[in-house]
C-alpha positions, 0 to 999 in steps of 0.5 A: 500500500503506498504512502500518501503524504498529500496532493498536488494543489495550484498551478503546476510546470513540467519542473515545480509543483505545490502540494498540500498534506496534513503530515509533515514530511521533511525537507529533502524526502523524495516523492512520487507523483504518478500521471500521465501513465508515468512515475515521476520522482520529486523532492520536497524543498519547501514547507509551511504550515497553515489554517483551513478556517482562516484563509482561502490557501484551499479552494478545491473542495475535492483536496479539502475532502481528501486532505481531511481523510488522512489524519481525521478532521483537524484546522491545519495544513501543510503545504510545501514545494516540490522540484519534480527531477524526472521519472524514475527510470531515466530521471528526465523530466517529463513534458507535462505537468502534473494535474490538480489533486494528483496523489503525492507519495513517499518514494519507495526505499527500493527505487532510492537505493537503485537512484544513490547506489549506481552499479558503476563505479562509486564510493560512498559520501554518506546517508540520505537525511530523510531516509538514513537507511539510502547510503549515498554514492558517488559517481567517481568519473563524473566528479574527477572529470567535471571537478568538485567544489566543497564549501561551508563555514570553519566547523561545518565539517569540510576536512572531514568530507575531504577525508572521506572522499580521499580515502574512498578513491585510494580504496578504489586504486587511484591517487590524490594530491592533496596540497595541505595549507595547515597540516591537517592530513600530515599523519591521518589514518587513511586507508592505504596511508600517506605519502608525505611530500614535502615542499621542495622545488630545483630551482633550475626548473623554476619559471622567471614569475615564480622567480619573481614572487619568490624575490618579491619583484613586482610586475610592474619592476620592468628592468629588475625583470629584465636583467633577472631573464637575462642572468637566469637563462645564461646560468640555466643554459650554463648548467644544462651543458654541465649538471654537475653545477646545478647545486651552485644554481643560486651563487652562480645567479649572483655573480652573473648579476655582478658581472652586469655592473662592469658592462658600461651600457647596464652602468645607468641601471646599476640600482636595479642590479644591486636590488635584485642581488639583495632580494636574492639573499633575502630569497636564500635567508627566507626559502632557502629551505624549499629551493632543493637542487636535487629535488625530483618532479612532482611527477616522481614522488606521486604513488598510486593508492595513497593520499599524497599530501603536500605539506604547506603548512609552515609555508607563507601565502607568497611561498605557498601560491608559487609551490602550488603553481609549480606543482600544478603546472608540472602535474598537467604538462606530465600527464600531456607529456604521457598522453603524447607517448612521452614519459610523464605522469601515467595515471589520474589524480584527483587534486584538492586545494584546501583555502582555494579562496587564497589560491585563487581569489575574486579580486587579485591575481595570482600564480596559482590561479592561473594553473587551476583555471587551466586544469580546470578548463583542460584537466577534464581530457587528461585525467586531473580532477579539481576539488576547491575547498573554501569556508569563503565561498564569495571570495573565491574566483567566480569563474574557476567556482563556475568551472566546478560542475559539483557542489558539496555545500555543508552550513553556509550561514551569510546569504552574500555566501549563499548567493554567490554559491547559487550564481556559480551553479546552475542547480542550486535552487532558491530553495535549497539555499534557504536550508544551508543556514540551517544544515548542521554539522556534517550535513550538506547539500550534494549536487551535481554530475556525481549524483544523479539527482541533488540530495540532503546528505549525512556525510559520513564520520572519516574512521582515521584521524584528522590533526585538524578541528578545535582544540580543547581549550581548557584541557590546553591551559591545564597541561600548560599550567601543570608543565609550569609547575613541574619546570617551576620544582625543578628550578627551585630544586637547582637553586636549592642544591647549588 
């Protein structure tokens, strides 16, 4: 016997109907309306309630009358929105719209699983919130090539829906890079472990802009730029002749800008040659420790089956934005160099940019954003999937967020955020953004490729452990006062035996 919740009431289009019920179904639970010879499945989006004796919201008398034989006679209603997402075979949406009084029903359990679990290839992000018993899976292929956005507040549970998704696909065999911003995923438990990277770069493989943002020399310093070419091609050219000499990159940079100050046509720019020598010893002073002559490509220290994660957390934003370019940009041109026949990188990777917001932000330009714009445009052809994670969704660049075509939104609480969101995505309805604010923790809005239909997830609980979240503050002060305490008997038990 099937469950009806109420009927269709009002006008209706092939894409949105009302309905009016005397039970309270939740927000997000999936209907089924059966016309027109076919089933077609919805979601409710929207509920209010209200009086049948004190307003006119009712005017057919035949859904008076069936609404009242539901629950016996009472004076309220509900009435909600539904978002019709196709018939349940195919999910396309049907080219009528469903007729006045038409029976509105719970989805059946069965055609839910069949919906969120697909035979195909999927790893699973959590349960349905209105049906906990319907886990919920990913289609992996459509979210690595038609890459992923996950957004929500600090504490909304970002970290933790990375983790799952990370360890899901190193369960299925492949490969993420992770590029940590605070050290989060360092040592976390994850299923076929982590390959630590650590943040190194030859500088022979450096490009003159990453040079650039490294010294702290502007666009704008046009003949620092110049004679910083000029030196770096003669040395590069030098060392390619002679590797041996590749560990005397920077001492050898040096000296040819010093021999720039003899030659009487660069004597009138003097100023700008002694100012690039003394950015480039602030340059050895401040990232002498990722500038590794020995260091290998990104290339060769990924691992297949494991979540390799750049550490970036005891790196600044400069530092970081030229670590994160670089490394994209090599990541793409070795899977191009591979897909050519060359020998480059020769598997997929799904790469996550934690604090996307500062790698690639609305209102300022940067090395990274560059390189995420590319492999988002171009990632697709080549196997390089993008995940953009951010708690400042508005600050994120609009057209590498557009480039995102699925969403993970966990609680967003200011609507600027909000509709933001909703103008980079074409699916995120007005509705589903009215129940961000009221998400909680590890809850989210899943839409999408990856999905055949939007959903109100319950992300599961990452079994390993995280090094991030919040600490516990109290528990904190009290180790530290007791580690006074101690060091303070010590220093008098010194005092007293000297």
């Amino acid at each position: 016997m099937s469950d009806i919740i109420g009927y269709v009431i009002g006008e209706a289009t092939t894409t949105r109907t009302l309905f009016i019920s005397k039970t309270i179904p939740k927000v997000g639970e999936y209907v089924i309306l059966r016309y027109d010879g076919k089933v077609v499945l919805g979601m409710v989006e929207n509920l209010v309630r209200g009086s049948i004796s004190l307003g006119d919201e009712i005017s057919d008398s035949r859904i008076v009358e069936k609404i009242s034989k539901l629950e016996g006679v009472k004076d309220h209603y509900i009435k909600g929105s539904i978002r019709i997402l196709g018939d349940v075979n195919q999910l396309k949406i049907p080219r009528t719209p469903p007729p006045p009084a038409t029976v509105v029903e719970r989805a059946d359990e069965e055609i839910l699983r069949r919906i969120f679990n697909p035979t195909g290839v999927g790893i699973r992000i959590g349960v349905l919130i209105s049906n906990p018993r319907v886990p919920v899976y990913l289609d992996i292929n459509k979210m690595v090539t038609r890459h992923l956005a996950i957004l929500a507040i600090t504490g909304a549970g970002k970290s933790n829906t990375v983790a799952v998704i990370a360890d899901g696909i190193t369960k299925l065999g492949g490969a993420v890079l992770i590029f940590d911003m605070h050290s989060e995923y360092v040592d976390a438990d994850f299923t076929g472990g982590v390959n630590l990277i650590l943040p190194r770069i030859n500088p022979l493989n450096l490009h003159v802009t990453e040079f650039m943002k490294l010294m702290r020399i502007g666009g704008e310093a046009y003949k620092q730029e110049y004679y910083l070419r000029k030196a770096y091609s003669k040395v590069k050219s030098t060392i390619l002749k002679n590797p041996s000499l590749s560990t005397k990159i920077l001492e050898m940079l040096e000296s040819e800008l010093r021999s720039f100050l003899d030659i009487e046509d660069y004597k009138r720019d003097r100023h700008s040659i002694l100012s690039i020598i003394n950015k480039l010893d602030s340059l050895r002073e401040h990232y002498g420790e990722i500038l590794d002559p020995l260091a290998p490509s990104i290339i060769y220290q990924l691992k297949l089956n494991r979540v390799n994660v750049l550490d970036l957390g005891s790196l600044d934003e400069e530092a970081a934005d030229v670590i994160v370019s670089h490394y994209l940009r090599a990541t793409l041109f070795g899977r191009k160099k591979y897909k050519t026949g060359g020998r480059g990188l020769s598997f997929p990777v799904f790469i996550v940019l934690e604090e996307a917001h500062i790698l690639a932000p609305r209102d300022r330009e940067t090395l990274s954003k560059y390189w995420i714009s590319r492999i988002a445009r171009e990632g697709r052809k080549f196997g390089l999937g993008l995940c953009l994670v951010s708690q400042r969704p508005k600050a994120l660049d609009s057209d590498t967020l557009s480039q995102a075509n699925n969403l993970i939104v966990l609680r967003l609480v200011e609507p600027s955020d909000q509709r933001y969101v909703q103008q980079a995505s074409e699916t995120l309805s007005e509705d589903l953004v009215e129940q961000l604010p009221a998400l909680n923790i590890g809850e989210a809005v899943v839409l999408g490729l990856m999905v055949k239909v939007p959903a109100i997830v319950k992300i599961d609980l990452f079994e390993g452990k995280l090094s991030g979240g919040d600490i516990d503050v109290v528990s904190e002060w009290h180790k530290a006062m007791n580690r006074q305490e101690v060091l303070r008997e010590e220093y008098e038990e010194i005092v007293e035996e000297w």
